[in-house]
C-alpha positions in Angstrom: 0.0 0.0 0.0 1.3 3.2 -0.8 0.6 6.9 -1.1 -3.0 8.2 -0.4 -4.8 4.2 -0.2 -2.9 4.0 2.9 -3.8 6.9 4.5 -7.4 5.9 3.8 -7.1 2.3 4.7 -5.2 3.4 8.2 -7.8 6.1 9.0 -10.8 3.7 8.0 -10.1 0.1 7.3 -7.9 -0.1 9.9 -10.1 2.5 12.7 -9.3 6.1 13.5 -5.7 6.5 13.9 -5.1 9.7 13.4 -2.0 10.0 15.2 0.4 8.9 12.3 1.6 5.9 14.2 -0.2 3.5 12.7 0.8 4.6 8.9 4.5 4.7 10.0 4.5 0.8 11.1 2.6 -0.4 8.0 5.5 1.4 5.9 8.2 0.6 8.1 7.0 -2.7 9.1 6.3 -3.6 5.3 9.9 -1.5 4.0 12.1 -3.2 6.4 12.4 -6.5 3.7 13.8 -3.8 1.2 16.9 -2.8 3.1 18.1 -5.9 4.0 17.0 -7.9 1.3 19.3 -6.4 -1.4 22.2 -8.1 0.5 19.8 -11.6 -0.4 18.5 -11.8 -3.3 21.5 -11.4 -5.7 23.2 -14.4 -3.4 20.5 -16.7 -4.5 19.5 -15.5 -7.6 22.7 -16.9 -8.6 22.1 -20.0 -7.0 18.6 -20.9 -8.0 18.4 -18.6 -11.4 16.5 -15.4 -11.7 13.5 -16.6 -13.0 13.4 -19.3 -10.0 13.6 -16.7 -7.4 11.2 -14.2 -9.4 8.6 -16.6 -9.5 8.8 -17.7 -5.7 8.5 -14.1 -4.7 5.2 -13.8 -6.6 4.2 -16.7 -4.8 5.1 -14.4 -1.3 3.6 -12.0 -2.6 0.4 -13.8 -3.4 0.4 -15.2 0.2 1.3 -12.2 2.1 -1.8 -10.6 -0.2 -4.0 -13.2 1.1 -2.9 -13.4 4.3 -3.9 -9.4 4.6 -7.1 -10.2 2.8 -8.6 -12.6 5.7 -8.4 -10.3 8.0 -8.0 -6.8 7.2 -9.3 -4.7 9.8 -6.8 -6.6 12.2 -3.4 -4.4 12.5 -1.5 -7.4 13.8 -2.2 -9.8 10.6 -1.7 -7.0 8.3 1.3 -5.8 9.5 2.3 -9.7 9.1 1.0 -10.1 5.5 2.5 -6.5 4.6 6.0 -8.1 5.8 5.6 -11.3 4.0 4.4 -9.4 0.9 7.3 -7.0 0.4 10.1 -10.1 0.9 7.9 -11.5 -2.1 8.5 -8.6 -4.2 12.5 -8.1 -3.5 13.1 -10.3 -6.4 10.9 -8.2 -8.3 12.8 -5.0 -7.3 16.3 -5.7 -7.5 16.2 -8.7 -10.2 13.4 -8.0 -12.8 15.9 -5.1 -14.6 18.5 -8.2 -15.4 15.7 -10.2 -16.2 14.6 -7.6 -18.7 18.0 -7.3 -20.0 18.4 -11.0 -20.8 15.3 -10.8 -22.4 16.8 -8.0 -25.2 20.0 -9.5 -25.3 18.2 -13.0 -26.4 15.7 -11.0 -29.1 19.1 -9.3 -30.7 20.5 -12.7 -30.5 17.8 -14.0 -32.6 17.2 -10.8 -35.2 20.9 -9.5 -34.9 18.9 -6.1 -34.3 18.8 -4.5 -31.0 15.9 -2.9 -30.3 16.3 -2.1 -26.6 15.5 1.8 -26.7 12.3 1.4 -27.1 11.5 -1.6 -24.7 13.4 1.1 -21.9 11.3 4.0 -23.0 8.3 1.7 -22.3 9.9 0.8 -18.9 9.9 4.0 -18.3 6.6 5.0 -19.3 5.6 2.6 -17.2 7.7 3.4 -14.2 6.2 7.3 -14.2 3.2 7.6 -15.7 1.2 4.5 -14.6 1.5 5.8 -11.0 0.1 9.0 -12.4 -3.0 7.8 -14.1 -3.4 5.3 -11.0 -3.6 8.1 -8.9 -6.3 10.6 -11.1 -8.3 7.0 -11.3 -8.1 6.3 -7.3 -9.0 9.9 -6.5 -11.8 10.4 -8.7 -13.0 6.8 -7.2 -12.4 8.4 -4.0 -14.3 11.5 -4.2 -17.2 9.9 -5.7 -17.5 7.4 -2.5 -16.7 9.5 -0.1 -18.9 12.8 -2.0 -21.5 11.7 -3.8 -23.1 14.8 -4.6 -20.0 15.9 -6.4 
């Protein structure tokens, strides 16, 4: 959860904290796995392959998604399923740009023709502007739930 879901999920999923504290431990609590899990995930990328590792974190992910989905009006279990969750999505973090990479260096491979300049303008498209349209989407959603008459 980032951004402005989680100040809405803390404030009303979660009940009325309005003292900051409870937003701070669902980002800290859920961020911790990405400071210490860059020091991890190269280590046994190498041992079990990229892809291996890459698919096992979607599985965490999956399961630390779940596990915040049975019972998420309970701080404890989220907090929990928000950990598991983000040590599912290290290898996505830190391993899915190599994983890209291999994937243009096999396409040149097989036209002699490398077309990775557009594939990293996508990337990049991707990276900046799909938060950006998420964002107009969620708010809009937002004001129309919590203002109807708007």
């Amino acid at each position: 959860m980032k951004n402005s879901a989680l100040v809405y999920y803390c404030n009303y999923v979660l009940g009325t904290y309005n003292d900051g504290v409870t937003q701070m431990l669902v980002s800290v609590i859920g961020g911790i796995p990405m400071g210490i899990g860059i020091f991890a995930v190269w280590p046994l990328a190498k041992k079990f392959g990229k892809r291996n590792v890459t698919l096992f974190g979607f599985v965490l992910y999956a399961l630390g998604s779940l596990i915040c989905w049975a019972a998420p009006t309970n701080m404890v279990v989220v907090l929990v399923g928000q950990f598991i969750k983000n040590i599912g999505g290290l290898p996505c973090a830190y391993v899915f740009m190599a994983l890209f990479a291999d994937v243009l260096d096999h396409s040149e491979w097989r036209s002699g023709f490398r077309r990775g300049t557009c594939d990293v303008c996508l990337q990049h498209y991707r990276r900046c502007h799909s938060r950006n349209l998420h964002g107009y989407f969620q708010r809009r959603y937002l004001r129309r739930r919590l203002c109807p008459a708007v």
